[in-house]
N, C-alpha and C positions, 0 to 999 in steps of 0.2 A: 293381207290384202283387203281393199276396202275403198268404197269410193264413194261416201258420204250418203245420205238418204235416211239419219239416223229418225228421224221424227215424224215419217212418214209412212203411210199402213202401201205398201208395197204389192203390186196386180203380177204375179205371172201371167203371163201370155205363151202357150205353147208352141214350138215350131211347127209352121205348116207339116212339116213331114211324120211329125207324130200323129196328125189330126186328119188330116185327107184322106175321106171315102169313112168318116165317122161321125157320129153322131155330136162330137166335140170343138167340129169345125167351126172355124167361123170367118166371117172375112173381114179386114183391117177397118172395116168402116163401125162392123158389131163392137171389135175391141175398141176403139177409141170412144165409143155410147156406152161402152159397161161400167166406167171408172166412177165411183162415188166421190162423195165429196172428199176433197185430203187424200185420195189415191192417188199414188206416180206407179207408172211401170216400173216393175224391176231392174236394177242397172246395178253393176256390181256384185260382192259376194252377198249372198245366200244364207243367212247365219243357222239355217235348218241344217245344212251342208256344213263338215268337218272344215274348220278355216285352214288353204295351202301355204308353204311358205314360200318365201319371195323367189327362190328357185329352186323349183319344183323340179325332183327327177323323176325318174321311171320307178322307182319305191314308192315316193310319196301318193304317185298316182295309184297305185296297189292299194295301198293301206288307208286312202282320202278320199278313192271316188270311186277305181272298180271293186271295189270290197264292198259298195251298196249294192251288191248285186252277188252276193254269194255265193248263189249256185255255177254260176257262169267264170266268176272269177276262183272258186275252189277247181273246178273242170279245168279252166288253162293250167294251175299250178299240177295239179293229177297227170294231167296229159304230159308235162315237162318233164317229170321224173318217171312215168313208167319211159318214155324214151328213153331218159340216161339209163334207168335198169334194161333196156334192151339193146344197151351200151350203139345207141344213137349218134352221133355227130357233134357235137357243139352247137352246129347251127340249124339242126331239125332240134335239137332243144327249146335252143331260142326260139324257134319259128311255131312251137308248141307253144311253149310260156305265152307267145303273144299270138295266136292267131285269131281266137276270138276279141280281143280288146276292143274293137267298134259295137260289140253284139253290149258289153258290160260298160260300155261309157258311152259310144254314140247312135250309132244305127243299126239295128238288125238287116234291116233287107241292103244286098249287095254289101256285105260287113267283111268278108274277105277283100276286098278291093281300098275299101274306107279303111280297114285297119294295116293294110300295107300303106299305103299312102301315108297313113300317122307315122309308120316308123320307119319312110323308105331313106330320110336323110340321115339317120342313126344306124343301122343294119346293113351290114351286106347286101349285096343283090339277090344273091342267094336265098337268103331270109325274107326278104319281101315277097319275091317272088310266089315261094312256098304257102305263103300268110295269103298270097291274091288267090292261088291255083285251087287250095285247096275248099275253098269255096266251090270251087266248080267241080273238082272231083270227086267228092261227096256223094255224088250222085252218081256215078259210074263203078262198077264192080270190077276188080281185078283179081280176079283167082290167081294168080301166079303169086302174089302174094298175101292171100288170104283176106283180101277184104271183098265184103259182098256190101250191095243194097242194105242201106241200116235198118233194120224193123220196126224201128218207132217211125220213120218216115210212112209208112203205109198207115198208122197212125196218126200223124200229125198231119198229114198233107192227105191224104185217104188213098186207095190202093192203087186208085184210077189217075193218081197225077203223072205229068212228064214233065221234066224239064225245058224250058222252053230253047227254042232249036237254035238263037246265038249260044247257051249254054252246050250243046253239043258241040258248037263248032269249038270254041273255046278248049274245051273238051278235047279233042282231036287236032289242036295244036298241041294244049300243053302234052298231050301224050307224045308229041314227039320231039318234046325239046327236052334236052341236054342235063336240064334241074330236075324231070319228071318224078323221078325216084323219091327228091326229097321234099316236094308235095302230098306224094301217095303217103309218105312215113307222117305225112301230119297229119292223115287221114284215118291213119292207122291206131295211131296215138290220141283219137281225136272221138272216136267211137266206141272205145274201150272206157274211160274215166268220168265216168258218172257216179261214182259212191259218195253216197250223204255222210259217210262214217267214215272219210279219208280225212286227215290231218297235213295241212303240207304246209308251209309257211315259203313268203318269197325270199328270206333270207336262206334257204337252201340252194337258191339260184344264182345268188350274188358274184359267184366266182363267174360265171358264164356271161352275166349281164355285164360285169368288169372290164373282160375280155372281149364281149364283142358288140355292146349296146354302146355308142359315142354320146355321152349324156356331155349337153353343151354346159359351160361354166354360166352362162346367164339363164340358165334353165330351162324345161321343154315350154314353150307357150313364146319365150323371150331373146331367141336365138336369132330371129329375123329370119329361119327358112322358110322356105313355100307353104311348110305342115303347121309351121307355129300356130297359125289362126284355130288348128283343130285342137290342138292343148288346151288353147285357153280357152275355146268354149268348154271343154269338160270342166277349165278351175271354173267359169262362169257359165252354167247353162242353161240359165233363165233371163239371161240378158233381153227386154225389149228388141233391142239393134245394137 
């Protein structure tokens, strides 16, 4: 993929959303006064960036774009298989394999939500769901199946934080809908797979994602659904517009 710009010294501009409320901000009038002489904005691929090919699956995106981020994308694969060892579902597999995918390819904040959204026209309902909730129930402790408040949160967020209160409400929906159960198990599966010395490759998952990931024949980005526009900014994520 490629869309010409060969001879020219190319300007990133970051997304507002990575930049708002930093020191890195700037507003569209500073970028268009930054560009030197012979600078274009970026448009198209990235040759920093592993090259996609023309239809890209849910592999390709593993091993070309959430694999720049290894921590995050070794934790989904972790999380994936202690589920099938705790002989899980099919679709708490899946919804493991991909729950963090917005955290490793597009946004962290509200990334349960973003990354159901990326694969809600591919997945079950089921699986989406899971992928949205579990965002929110991360936050809520349920003894009855063993999951408490995670202890690095009191660290990351400090001891003193709460949730904020649409998060509760959300919260006290999904506690009483019907998929509950297979949100908590990605919660479960979700807090536990943190080892730097784990090995898991996404070809161990292939059967499941066969089964139950609908990977279009004109590939994720080129499908014309609602989501495709979020594919293709991971193949293209430094696009100007």
């Amino acid at each position: 993929m490629t869309h010409g710009q060969h001879n020219h010294d190319r300007l990133i501009c970051p997304p507002a959303a990575a930049t708002l409320g930093t020191d890195g901000h700037r507003s569209g009038d500073r970028w268009l006064s930054s560009r030197g002489p012979g600078q274009v904005f970026m448009m198209g691929d990235n040759h920093t960036l592993p090259p996609m090919p023309e239809r890209p699956t849910l592999a390709d995106f593993f091993r070309l774009r959430l694999a720049l981020d290894p921590f995050t994308t070794r934790h989904m694969l972790q999380s994936a298989r202690r589920a099938r060892q705790q002989g899980m579902g099919e679709k708490v597999v899946l919804a493991c394999l991909l729950h963090d995918i917005s955290v490793a390819g597009l946004l962290r904040s509200q990334h349960g939500h973003w990354g159901a959204q990326l694969v809600g026209a591919y997945v079950d309902e089921e699986v989406a769901w899971a992928i949205r909730q579990h965002e929110v129930l991360r936050y809520f402790p349920d003894e009855t199946v063993g999951y408490g408040y995670p202890e690095a949160y009191a660290d990351f967020f400090g001891a003193e934080y709460r949730p904020p209160a649409h998060t509760r409400v959300a919260y006290l929906e999904a506690r009483r809908h019907r998929w509950y159960m297979s949100a908590r198990m990605v919660t479960i599966n979700d807090v536990y797979t943190f080892d730097p010395e784990a090995h898991v490759e996404f070809e161990e998952f292939e059967d499941v994602v066969g089964r139950h990931f609908r990977q279009p024949a004109q590939g994720l980005g080129f499908d014309g659904s609602p989501e495709a526009h979020m594919w293709r900014t991971m193949i293209w994520p430094n696009n100007f517009l």
